[in-house]
C-alpha positions as CSV (number, residue, x, y, z in Angstrom):
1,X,-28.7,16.0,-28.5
2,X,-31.7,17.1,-30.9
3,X,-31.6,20.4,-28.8
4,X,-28.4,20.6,-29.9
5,X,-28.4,19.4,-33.5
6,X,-31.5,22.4,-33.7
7,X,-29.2,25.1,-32.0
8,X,-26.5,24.4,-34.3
9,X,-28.3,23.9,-37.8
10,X,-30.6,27.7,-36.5
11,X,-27.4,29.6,-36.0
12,X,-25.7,28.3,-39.2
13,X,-28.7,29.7,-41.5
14,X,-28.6,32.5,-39.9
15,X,-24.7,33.0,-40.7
16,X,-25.5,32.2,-44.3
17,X,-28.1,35.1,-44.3
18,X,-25.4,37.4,-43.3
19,X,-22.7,36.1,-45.6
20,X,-24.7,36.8,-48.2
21,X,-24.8,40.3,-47.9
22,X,-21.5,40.9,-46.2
23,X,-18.2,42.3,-48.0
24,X,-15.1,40.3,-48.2
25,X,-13.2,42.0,-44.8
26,X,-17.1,40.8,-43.2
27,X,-17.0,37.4,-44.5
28,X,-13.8,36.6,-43.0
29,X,-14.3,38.3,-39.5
30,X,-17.7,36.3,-39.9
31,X,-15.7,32.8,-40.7
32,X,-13.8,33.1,-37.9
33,X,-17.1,34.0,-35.6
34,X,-18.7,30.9,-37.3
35,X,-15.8,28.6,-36.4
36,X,-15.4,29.6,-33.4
37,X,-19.5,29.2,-32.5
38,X,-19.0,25.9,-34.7
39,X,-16.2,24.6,-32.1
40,X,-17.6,26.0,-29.1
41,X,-21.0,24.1,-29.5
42,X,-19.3,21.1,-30.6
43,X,-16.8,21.0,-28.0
44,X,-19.5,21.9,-24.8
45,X,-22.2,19.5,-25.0
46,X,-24.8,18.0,-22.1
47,X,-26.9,15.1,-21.8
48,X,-29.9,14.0,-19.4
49,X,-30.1,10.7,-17.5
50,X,-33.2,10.3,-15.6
51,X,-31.5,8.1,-12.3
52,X,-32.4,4.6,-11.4
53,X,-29.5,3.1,-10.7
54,X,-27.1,3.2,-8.2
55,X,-24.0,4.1,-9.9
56,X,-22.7,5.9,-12.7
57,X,-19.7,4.6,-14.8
58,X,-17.4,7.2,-16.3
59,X,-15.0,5.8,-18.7
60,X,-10.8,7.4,-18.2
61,X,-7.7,8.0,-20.1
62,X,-4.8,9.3,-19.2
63,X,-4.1,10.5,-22.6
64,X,-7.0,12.7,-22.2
65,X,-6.7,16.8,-21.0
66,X,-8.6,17.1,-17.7
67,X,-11.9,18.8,-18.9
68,X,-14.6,20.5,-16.5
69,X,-17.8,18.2,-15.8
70,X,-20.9,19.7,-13.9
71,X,-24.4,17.9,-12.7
72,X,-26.7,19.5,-12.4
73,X,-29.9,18.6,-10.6
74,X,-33.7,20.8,-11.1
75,X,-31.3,23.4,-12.6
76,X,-29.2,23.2,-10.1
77,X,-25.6,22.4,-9.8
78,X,-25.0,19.2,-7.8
79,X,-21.3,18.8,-8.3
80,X,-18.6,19.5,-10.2
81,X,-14.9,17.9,-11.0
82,X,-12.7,18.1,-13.4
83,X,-11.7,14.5,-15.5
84,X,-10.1,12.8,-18.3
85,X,-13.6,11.5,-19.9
86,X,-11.8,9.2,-22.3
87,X,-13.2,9.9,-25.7
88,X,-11.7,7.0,-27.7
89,X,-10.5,3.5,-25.7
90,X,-10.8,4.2,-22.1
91,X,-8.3,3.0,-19.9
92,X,-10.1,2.2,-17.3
93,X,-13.8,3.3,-15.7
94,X,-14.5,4.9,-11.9
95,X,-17.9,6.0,-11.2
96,X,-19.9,7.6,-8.6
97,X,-22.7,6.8,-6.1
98,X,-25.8,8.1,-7.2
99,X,-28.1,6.7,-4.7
100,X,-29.3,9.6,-3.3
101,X,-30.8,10.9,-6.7
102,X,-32.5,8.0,-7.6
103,X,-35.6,9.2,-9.4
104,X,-34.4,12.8,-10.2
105,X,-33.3,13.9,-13.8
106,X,-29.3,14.4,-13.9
107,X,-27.8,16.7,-16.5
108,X,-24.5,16.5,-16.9
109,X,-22.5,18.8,-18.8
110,X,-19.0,19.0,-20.7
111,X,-16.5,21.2,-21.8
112,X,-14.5,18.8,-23.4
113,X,-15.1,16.6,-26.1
114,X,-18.8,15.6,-26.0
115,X,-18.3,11.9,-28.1
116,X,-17.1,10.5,-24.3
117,X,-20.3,11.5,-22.9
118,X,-22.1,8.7,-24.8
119,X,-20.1,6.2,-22.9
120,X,-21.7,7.4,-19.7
121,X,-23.9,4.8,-18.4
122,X,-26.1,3.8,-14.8
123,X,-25.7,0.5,-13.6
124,X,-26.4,-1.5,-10.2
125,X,-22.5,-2.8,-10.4
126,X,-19.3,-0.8,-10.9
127,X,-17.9,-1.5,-13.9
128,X,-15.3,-4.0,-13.7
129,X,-17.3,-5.0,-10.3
130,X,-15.9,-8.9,-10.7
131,X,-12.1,-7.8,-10.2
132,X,-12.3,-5.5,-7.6
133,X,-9.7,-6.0,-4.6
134,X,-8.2,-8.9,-7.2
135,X,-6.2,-6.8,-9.4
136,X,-2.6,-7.9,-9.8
137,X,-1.2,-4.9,-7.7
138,X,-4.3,-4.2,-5.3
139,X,-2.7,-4.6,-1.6
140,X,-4.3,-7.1,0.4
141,X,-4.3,-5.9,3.6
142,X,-3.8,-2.9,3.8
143,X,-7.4,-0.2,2.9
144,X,-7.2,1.1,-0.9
145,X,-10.0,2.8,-2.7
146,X,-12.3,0.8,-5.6
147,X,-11.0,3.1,-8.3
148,X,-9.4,6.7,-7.5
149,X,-6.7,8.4,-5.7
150,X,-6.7,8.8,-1.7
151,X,-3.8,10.3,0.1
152,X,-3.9,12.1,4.1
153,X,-6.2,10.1,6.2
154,X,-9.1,12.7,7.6
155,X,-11.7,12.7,10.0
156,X,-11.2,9.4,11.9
157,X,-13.3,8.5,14.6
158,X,-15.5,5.9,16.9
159,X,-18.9,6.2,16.8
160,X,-21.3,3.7,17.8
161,X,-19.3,1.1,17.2
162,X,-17.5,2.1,14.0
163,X,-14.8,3.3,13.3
164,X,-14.9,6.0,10.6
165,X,-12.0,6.8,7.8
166,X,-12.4,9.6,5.6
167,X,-9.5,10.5,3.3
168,X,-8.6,13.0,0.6
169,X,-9.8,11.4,-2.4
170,X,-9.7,12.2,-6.4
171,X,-13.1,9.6,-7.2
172,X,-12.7,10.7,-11.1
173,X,-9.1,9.7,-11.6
174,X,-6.1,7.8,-10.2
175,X,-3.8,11.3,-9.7
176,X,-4.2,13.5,-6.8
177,X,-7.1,16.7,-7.8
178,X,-10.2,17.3,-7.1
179,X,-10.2,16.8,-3.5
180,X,-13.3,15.3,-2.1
181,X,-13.7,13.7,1.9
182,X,-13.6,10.1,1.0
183,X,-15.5,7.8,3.6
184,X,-15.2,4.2,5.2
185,X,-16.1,2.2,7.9
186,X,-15.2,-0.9,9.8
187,X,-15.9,-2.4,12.9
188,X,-12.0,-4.1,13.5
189,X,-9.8,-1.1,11.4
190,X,-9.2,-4.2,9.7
191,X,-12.1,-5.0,7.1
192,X,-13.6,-1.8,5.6
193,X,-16.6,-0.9,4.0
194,X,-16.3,2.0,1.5
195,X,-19.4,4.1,1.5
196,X,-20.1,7.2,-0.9
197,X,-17.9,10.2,-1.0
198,X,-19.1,12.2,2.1
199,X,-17.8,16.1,1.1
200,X,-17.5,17.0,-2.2
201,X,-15.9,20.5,-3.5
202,X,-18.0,23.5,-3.1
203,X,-18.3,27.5,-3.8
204,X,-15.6,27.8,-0.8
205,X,-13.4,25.3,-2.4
206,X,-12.3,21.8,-2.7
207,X,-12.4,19.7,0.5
208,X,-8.6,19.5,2.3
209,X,-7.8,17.9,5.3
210,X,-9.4,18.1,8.6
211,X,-11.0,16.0,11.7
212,X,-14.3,15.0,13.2
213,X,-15.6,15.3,16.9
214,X,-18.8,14.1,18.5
215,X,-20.6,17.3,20.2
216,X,-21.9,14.8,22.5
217,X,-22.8,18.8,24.8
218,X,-24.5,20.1,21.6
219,X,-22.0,22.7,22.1
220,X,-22.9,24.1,18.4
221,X,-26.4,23.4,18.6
222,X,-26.7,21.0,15.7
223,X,-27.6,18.3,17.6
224,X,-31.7,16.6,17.2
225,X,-33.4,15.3,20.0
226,X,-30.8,12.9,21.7
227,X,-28.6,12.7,18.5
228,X,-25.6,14.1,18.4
229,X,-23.8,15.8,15.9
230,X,-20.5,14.7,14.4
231,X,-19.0,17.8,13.3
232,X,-15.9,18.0,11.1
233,X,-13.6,20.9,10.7
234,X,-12.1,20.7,7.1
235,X,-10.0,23.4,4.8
236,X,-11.6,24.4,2.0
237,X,-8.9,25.3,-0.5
238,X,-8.9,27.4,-3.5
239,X,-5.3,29.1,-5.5
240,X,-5.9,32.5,-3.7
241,X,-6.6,31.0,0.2
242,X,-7.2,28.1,2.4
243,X,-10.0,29.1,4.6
244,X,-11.6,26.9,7.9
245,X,-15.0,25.5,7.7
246,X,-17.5,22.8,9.2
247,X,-19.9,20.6,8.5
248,X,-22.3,18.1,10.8
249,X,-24.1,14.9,10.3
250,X,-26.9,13.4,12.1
251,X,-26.9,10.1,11.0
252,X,-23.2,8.5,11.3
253,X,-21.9,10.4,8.7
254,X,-23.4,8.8,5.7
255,X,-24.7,12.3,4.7
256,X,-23.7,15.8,5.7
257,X,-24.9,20.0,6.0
258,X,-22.3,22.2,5.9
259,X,-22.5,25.1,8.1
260,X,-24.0,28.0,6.3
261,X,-22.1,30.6,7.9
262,X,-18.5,29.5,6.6
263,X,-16.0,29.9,6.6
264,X,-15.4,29.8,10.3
265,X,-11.6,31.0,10.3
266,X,-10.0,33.0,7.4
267,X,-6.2,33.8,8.5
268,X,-4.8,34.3,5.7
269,X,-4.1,38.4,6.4
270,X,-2.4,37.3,9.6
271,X,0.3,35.2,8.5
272,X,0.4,36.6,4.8
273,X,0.1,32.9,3.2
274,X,-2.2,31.0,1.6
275,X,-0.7,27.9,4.0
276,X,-3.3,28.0,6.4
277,X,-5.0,24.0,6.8
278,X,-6.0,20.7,8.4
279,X,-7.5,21.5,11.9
280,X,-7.5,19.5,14.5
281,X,-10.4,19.3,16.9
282,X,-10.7,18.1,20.2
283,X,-12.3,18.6,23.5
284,X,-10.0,19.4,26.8
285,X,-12.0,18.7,28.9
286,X,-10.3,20.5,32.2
287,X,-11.5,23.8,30.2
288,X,-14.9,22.6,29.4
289,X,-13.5,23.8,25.7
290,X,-13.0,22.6,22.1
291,X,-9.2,22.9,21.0
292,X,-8.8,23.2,17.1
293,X,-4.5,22.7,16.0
294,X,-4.2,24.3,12.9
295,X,-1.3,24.4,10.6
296,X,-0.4,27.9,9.5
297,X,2.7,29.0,7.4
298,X,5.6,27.7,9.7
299,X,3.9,25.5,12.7
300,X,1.0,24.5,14.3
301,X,-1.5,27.3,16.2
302,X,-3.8,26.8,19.1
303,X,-7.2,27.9,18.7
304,X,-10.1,28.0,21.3
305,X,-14.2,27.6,21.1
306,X,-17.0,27.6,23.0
307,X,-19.6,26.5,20.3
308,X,-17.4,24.8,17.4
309,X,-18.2,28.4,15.4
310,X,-16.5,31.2,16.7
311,X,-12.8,30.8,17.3
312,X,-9.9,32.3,19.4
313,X,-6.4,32.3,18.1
314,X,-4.0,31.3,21.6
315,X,-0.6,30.7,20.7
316,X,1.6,28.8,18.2
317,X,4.7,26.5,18.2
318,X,6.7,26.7,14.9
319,X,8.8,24.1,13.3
320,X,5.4,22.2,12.1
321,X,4.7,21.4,8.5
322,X,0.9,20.2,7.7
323,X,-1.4,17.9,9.4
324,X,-1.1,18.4,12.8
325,X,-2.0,16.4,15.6
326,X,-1.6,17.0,19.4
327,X,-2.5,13.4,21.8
328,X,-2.1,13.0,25.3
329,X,-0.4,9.4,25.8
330,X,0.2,8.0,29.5
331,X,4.2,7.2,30.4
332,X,5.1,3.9,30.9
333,X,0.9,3.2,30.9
334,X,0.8,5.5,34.0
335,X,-2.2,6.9,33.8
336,X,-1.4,9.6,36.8
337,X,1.9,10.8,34.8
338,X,1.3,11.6,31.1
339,X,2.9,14.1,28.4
340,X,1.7,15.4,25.1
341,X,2.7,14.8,22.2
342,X,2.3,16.9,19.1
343,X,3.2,16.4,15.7
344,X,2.8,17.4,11.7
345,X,2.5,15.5,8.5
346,X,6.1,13.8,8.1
347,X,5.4,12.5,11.9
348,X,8.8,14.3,13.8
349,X,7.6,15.3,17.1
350,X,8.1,17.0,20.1
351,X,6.6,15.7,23.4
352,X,5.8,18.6,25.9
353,X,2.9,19.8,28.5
354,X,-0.3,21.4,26.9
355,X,-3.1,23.7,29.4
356,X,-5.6,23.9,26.8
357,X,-3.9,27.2,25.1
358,X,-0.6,26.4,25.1
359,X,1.7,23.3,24.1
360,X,5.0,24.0,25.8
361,X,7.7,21.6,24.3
362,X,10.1,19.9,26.2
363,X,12.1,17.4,23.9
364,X,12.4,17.0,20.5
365,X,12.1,16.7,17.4
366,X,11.9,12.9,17.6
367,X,10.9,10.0,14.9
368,X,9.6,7.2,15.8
369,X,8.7,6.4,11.9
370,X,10.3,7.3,8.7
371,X,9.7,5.6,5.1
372,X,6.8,6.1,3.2
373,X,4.1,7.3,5.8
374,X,2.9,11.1,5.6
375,X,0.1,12.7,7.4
376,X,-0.5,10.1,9.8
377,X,-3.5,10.9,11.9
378,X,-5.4,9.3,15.0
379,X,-8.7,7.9,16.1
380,X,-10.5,10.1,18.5
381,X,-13.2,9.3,20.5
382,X,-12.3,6.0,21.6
383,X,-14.3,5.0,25.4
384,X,-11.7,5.6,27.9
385,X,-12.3,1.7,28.4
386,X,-10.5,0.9,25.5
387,X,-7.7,4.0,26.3
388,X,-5.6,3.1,23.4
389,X,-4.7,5.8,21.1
390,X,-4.4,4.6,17.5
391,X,-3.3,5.8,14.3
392,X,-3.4,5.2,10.3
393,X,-1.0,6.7,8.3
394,X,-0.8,7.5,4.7
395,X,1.6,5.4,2.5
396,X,3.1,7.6,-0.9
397,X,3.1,4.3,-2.7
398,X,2.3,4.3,-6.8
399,X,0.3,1.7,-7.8
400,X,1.2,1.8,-11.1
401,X,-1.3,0.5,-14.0
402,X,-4.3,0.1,-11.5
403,X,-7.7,2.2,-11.9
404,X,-6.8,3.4,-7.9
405,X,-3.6,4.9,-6.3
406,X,-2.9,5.1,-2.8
407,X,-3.3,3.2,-0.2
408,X,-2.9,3.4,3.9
409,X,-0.6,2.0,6.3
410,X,-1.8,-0.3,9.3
411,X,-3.6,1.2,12.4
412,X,-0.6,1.2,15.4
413,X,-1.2,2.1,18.4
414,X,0.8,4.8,19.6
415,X,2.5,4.8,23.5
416,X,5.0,6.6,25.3
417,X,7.7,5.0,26.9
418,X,10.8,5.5,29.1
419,X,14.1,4.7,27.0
420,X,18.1,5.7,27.8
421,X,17.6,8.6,25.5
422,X,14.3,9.9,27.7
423,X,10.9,9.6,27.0
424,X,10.2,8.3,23.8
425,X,6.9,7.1,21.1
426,X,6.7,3.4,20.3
427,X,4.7,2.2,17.9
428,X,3.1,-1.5,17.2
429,X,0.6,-2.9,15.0
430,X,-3.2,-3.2,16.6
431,X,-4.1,-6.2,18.1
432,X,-7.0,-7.2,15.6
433,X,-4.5,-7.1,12.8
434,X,-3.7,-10.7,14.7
435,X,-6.7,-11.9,13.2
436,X,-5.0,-11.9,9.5
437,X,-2.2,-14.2,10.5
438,X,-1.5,-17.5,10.8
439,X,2.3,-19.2,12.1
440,X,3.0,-21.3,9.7
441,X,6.2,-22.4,10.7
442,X,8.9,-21.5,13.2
443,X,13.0,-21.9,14.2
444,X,15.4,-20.9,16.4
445,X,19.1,-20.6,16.6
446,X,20.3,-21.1,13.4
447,X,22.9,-19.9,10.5
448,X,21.8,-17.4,8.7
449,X,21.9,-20.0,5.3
450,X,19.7,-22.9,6.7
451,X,17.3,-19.6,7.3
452,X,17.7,-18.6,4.0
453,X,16.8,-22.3,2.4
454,X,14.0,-22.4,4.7
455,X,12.2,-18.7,2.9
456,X,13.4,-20.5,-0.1
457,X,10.8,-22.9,-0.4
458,X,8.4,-19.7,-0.2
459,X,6.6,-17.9,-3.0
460,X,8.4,-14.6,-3.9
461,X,5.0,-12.9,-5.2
462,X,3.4,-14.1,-1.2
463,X,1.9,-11.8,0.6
464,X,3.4,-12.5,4.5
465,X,4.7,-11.7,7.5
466,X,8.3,-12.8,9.2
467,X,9.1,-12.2,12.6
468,X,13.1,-12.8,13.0
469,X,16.0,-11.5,15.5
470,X,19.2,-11.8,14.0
471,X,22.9,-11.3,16.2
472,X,25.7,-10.2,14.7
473,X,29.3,-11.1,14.9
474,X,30.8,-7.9,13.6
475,X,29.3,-4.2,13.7
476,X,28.7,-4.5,9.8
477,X,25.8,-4.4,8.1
478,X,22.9,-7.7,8.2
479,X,19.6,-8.4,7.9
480,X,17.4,-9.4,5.0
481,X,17.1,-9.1,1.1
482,X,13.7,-9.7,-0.8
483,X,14.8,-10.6,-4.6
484,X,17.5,-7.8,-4.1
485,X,15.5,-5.4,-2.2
486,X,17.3,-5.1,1.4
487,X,14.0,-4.8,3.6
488,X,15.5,-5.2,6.5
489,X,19.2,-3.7,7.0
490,X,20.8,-2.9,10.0
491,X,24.2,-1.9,10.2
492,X,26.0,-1.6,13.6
493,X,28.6,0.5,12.5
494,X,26.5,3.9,11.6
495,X,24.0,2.9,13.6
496,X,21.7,2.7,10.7
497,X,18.6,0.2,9.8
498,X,18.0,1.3,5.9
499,X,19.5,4.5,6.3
500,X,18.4,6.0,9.1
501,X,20.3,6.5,12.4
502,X,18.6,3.8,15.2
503,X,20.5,3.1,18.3
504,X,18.7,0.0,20.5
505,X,18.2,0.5,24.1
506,X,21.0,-1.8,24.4
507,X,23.7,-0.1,22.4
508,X,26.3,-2.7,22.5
509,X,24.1,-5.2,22.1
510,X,24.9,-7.2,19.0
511,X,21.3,-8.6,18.6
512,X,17.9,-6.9,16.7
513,X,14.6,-7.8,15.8
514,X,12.0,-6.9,13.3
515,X,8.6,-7.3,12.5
516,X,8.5,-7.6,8.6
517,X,4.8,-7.5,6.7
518,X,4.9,-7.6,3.2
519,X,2.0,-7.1,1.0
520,X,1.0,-6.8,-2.6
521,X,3.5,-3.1,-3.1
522,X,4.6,-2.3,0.2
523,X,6.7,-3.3,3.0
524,X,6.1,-1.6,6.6
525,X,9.1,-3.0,9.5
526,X,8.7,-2.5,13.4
527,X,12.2,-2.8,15.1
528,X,13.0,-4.0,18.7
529,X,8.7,-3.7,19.5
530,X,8.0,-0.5,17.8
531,X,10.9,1.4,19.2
532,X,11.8,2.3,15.6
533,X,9.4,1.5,12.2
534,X,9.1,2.8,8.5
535,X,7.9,1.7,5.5
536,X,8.6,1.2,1.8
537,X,7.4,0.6,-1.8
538,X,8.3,-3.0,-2.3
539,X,10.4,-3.6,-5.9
540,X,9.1,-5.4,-8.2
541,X,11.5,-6.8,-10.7
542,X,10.1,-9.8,-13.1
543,X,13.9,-10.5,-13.9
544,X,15.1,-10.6,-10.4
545,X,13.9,-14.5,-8.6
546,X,16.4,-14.4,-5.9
547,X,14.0,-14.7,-3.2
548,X,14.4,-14.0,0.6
549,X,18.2,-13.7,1.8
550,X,19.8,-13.2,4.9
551,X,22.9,-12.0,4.5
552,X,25.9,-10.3,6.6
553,X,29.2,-11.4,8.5
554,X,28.7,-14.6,9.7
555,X,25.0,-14.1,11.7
556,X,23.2,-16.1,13.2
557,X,19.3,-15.9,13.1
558,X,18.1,-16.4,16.9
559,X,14.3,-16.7,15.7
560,X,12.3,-17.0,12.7
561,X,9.0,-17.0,12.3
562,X,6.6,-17.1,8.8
563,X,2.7,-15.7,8.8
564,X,1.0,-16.7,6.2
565,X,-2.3,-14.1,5.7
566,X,-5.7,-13.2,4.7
567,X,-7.0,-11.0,2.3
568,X,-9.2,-8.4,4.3
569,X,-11.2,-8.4,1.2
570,X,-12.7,-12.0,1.6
């Protein structure tokens, strides 16, 4: 700051000199120069913070223009974001990790207006530390971020006994920019352990979606000793192009080098669009090859490598939009008969045979899933002991007023089944979410208004689960009402549950079940064991206390059954 108060009062004498002996057109060219210099100085601003703590606390407000921020770290740059550094009352604080530059000097420059900076401070807690995962809208079982946005799930992988879940994250501000790789871990998928943001924006970009693989073959020859490399494949996206590029870690993915040599695909010329993003890796083993699926302009292409680095373009299937994924699921949990599945970001798919090149569809598009979930995304790496294939989606839920935004939906594991209709994905919640909830009560065969009296006597602000089958007495529509909110709707006649077209395997059966768990803002519902699920912001209305309803013609509730829950966060 003295540096700057010196810079400042220098130039203005020297402006005085010239006034002096300028002519009046002079002096007001030269007014203009000086406010401009004036502004410019006072406006742009740095400050030095030698690091011994482990985070720094940035205070936010949304009233704020974003502004660019830059560390920078022995003169060189370290990072750099734009944010809303709240230069009055902030609204609320997020920070960063700083760990790994305890000891060093950290610069941090501004282009906005400097009087936030002096908020800035290092501390061994985040601040507001004490109500973390206890705000009034954080979910409670479902993974959120401390403070920032997150949106497509990336990366996610078993490793050593974790399981790893990096995301798109904003750490500087509860709307979507500034994408970064955040990064979690857990040993269930159930309670999660956020660690420091692993890829941050670079001169290629800032950090889209993408995957991670275990070169277990050091294929790409990043491997040390008898470590091997994870390597993830992410976009790196700027406004001209979206360009392919990886990175590697050596120790469980808690710090990574990114390949100096990238980008490792630019196809941008080929398809004449900037939509080129979010590959896919895997190894197919028949071929002794990696596989990367990439989304480009109007489906998902096939690429093909040897080393991770240099990559043939095979084939492509259109009709794809984003985040694609491409699985191999057993029928009927035949292990000797199996089909691929392959899929984009709003989760239709087709289900088809694949030789390593090639994905030749056979059926589809299909939903299993609708509602809130986008750019869903699934675990690789799992030991063939386990052989399930499992998947976290992303929920596009607001959590309005919170210092985070964001959240994800509940693993599921993902199987292929034989239906009427053909083959067909189910998908069911993970057998260690069983560990959150506990039966509190159950009934059977009852009207659907001793079932309603009996959710009655339950908190409406409760976070739980209810397991119920209803049957009908008229192809109308039934189910259940949450102070207003119809969670649970099925009607017979359009064959609809919440809007969307569902026929049971039965289809004149008059009964259906559902799986109901309701948290904090959301609402995800499996029909009939998975055959069907979606998800939804729950409504929060202070003036609506109706409670839990059943309601329709005349039903009768064949089974009902209320979970009370754990917060994953205790």
């Amino acid at each position: 700051m003295e540096f700057f108060k010196k810079k400042k009062t220098d130039n203005l004498v020297k402006m005085k000199t010239i006034m002096l002996k300028a002519d009046n057109r002079s002096k007001a060219v030269l007014l203009s120069i000086m406010f401009i210099s004036f502004f410019s100085l006072a406006s742009a601003q740095n400050i030095s913070i030698k690091i011994n703590k482990r985070f720094l606390n940035l205070p936010i407000s949304q009233k704020v223009d974003r502004k660019k921020m830059t560390f920078e770290v022995d003169g060189k740059p370290e990072r750099s974001f734009v944010i809303r550094l709240a230069n009055a009352e902030s609204e609320y604080w997020v920070f960063c990790d700083v760990t790994a530059l305890k000891g060093k000097t950290l610069k941090i420059n501004y282009e906005g207006d400097a009087s936030g900076l002096k908020k800035i401070y290092q501390a061994d807690e985040i601040n507001g530390q004490d109500s973390i995962y206890k705000e009034e809208n954080r979910p409670q079982f479902h993974f959120t971020t401390k403070r920032g946005w997150i949106n497509d799930p990336n990366g996610m992988i078993f490793y050593e006994g974790e399981y790893h879940l990096f995301y798109q994250h904003n750490p500087y501000e509860r709307e979507w920019e500034n994408m970064s790789w955040g990064h979690a871990v857990s040993k269930d998928m159930v309670h999660w352990q956020e660690l420091p943001t692993a890829l941050l924006p670079d001169e290629h970009g800032t950090m889209f979606s993408g995957s991670t693989v275990i070169d277990y073959d050091n294929t790409a020859g990043f491997n040390k000793g008898n470590t091997p490399a994870m390597v993830a494949a992410y976009t790196a996206n700027t406004a001209d192009k979206q360009t392919q590029c990886i990175a590697y870690s050596l120790d469980k993915g808690r710090t990574w080098t990114k390949y100096t040599k990238n980008p490792i695909i630019d196809s941008k010329a080929k398809w004449n669009s900037v939509d080129t993003r979010d590959p896919r890796l895997f190894w197919y083993k028949p071929g002794k090859h990696w596989v990367m699926v990439l989304n480009e302009r109007d489906g998902h292409s096939i690429y093909n490598s040897k080393n991770l680095k240099d990559w043939t373009f095979e084939s492509h299937t259109t009709g794809f939009w984003e985040c694609p994924d491409l699985l191999e699921l057993p029928v009927d949990g035949d292990k000797n008969k199996t089909k691929w599945v392959m899929y984009g970001a709003s989760n239709t798919y087709m289900i088809g045979s694949f030789d390593g090149q090639k994905f030749t569809p056979e059926t589809g598009k299909h939903y299993y899933t609708t509602g809130s979930i986008y750019a869903a995304q699934t675990f690789t790496n799992i030991p063939e002991s386990d052989g399930r294939r499992i998947q976290i989606g992303w929920s596009r839920i607001s959590h309005r007023g919170m210092p985070f935004n964001g959240m994800m939906l509940m693993p599921t594991e993902l199987k292929l089944k034989t239906t009427k209709d053909g083959i067909r994905l189910f998908s069911t919640p993970v057998k260690e979410n069983e560990q959150l909830f506990t039966s509190e009560n159950k009934w059977t065969n009852i009207k659907a208004k001793d079932a309603t009296e009996h959710l009655k006597a339950i908190n409406n602000n409760n976070i739980l689960r209810i397991k119920t089958k209803i049957k009908l007495s008229h192809a109308t529509s039934a189910g259940l009402s949450l102070n207003g909110q119809r969670i649970f709707d099925y009607d017979m006649n359009f064959n609809l549950v919440n809007g969307v077209f569902y026929s049971p395997e039965d289809m004149t059966s008059m009964e259906i079940s559902a799986d109901i768990f309701i948290d904090k803002t959301s609402v995800e519902v499996f029909i009939d064991g998975g055959a069907y699920s979606y998800s939804m912001e729950r409504k929060q209305d202070p003036k609506n206390k109706d409670g839990f309803s059943f309601f329709g013609n005349n039903i009768e509730v064949k089974e009902l059954e209320v979970f009370s829950v754990k917060s994953i966060w205790k």
